[in-house]
Steps between C-alpha positions, in 0.01 A plus 500: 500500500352684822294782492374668789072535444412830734073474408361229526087566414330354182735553267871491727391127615415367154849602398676377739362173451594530108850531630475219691381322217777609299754411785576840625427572906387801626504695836220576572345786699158679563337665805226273469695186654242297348631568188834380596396199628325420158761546353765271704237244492460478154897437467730399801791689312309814538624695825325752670629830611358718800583792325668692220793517693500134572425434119788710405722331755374162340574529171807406299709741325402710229196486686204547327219606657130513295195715640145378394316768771225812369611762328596824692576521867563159599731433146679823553633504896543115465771612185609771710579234741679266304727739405573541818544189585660356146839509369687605143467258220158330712124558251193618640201401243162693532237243362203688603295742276724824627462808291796496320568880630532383855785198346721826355524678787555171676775422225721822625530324856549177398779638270708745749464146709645266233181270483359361197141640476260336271150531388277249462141517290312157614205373302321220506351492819449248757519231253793657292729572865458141566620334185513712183519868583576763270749762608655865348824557667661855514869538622819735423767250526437243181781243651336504849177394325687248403525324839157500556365435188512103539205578781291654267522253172440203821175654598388636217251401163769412209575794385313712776759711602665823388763726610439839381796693565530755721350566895140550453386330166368188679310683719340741204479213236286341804325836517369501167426134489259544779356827330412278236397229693226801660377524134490152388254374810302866511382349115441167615282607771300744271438217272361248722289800631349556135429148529393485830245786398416350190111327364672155479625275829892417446662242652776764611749191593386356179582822315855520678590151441430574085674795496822349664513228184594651211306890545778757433353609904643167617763550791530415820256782689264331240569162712468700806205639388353119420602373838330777696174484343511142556537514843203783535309540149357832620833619692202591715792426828692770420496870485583702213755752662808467317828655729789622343855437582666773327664364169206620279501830695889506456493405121212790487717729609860441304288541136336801611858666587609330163148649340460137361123434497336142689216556465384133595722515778390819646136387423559171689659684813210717549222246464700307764450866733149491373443116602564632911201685494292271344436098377537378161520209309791617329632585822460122618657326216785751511492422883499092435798561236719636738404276801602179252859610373592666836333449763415842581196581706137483398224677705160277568180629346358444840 
């Protein structure tokens, strides 16, 4: 199958090259033309487009056409575009972490245009996009999901894949999923602090590597959590500023309209607000966490 890739940073590359592996080839398209070269070179089968029109142009129908780009602006006008630009009976797939309000009002244009619209939760990070990801697919039309379907069981975990009905639901179920994800590494961080803090001098990577055999705490931040204080013992290179993308704040939000309490989640946004203004140990292993599954940024202590 062809896909069209428009996106082609950390996470947009790795999947393309999980296509590949899986004998799908991709158009592929970015601004940075870097990107697009990495991409061609890593399979000759890839072709690069110039732009979205070019990509559009390139692609065999139904076209299908998957966006891996930061949530917001840039997602939104490049949809607006491809509906533009796309015909009846072609699929646009949003892969990033949109808020899953932005994909239903997206879902009325796509609609009056005929195009498949789908929703795409991806988890996993780096790691997952290139060979295992995990992925919560939302779409209106069940038997259009059905022709894109054989992507997602290619590129996915064994059984890491889910289509959960109607336009939205991948994009929430991702939602929540990183809400608790907030919670989850907010408590691992506070631990290590305690122990950090504490009269007796843990091996932290030592501690890390226990608890990931057999500890009902074993996971896979826990093997994140191993591999970063093996690489600084101290996490003394790092700052303990934690940003936030929006999920947790998102998640926040849709249980306090619901008057649902998350507590843990709530708690976990706000110490991430707190960690901007000042450094923390907690703030550095929550930092390191999220630096090993995805890549995202980490600010030197220097």
């Amino acid at each position: 199958m062809q896909i069209g890739m428009i996106g082609l940073g950390k996470m947009g590359l790795n999947l393309v090259k999980n296509m590949n592996d899986h004998g799908h080839s991709v158009i592929v398209f970015d601004l940075n033309k870097d990107f697009i070269k990495k991409a061609v070179d890593y399979n000759s089968k890839n072709i690069a487009a110039n732009s979205l029109e070019d990509l559009v142009t390139k692609l065999p129908s139904p076209k299908i056409a998957w966006l891996m780009l930061p949530a917001g602006g840039p997602t939104n006008s490049t949809i607006d575009k491809l509906i533009e630009l796309m015909n009846k009976d072609d699929f646009i797939i949003d892969g990033g972490n949109s808020n899953y309000k932005d994909n239903l009002e997206q879902n009325k244009r796509t609609t009056a245009a005929g195009i498949k619209f789908f929703d795409a939760g991806t988890s996993g990070g780096k790691e997952g996009a290139r060979s295992h990801g995990n992925f919560m697919i939302g779409g209106d039309d069940p038997e259009a999901w059905k022709t894109i379907e054989p992507i997602f069981k290619d590129i996915s975990e064994k059984d890491g894949y889910l289509y959960t009905g109607k336009l939205g639901s991948g994009h929430y179920l991702k939602m929540v999923h990183n809400g608790i994800e907030y919670g989850q590494m907010q408590a691992i961080g506070e631990g290590f602090e305690v122990l950090e803090a504490s009269q007796f001098n843990y091996d932290l990577e030592a501690v890390a590597h226990l608890w990931n055999h057999g500890s009902v705490v074993r996971g896979w931040l826990m093997e994140l959590a191993e591999e970063a204080f093996a690489d600084d013992p101290d996490l003394e290179k790092l700052a303990g500023r934690v940003h936030s993308s929006g999920e947790g704040k998102w998640t926040l939000e849709e249980a306090m309209n619901m008057k649902i309490p998350t507590p843990v989640i709530a708690l976990s946004l706000l110490m991430r607000y707190r960690s901007m203004e000042d450094d923390s140990f907690t703030g550095k292993v929550v930092s390191a966490l999220r630096h090993g599954f995805g890549g995202h940024a980490v600010e030197s202590s220097k």
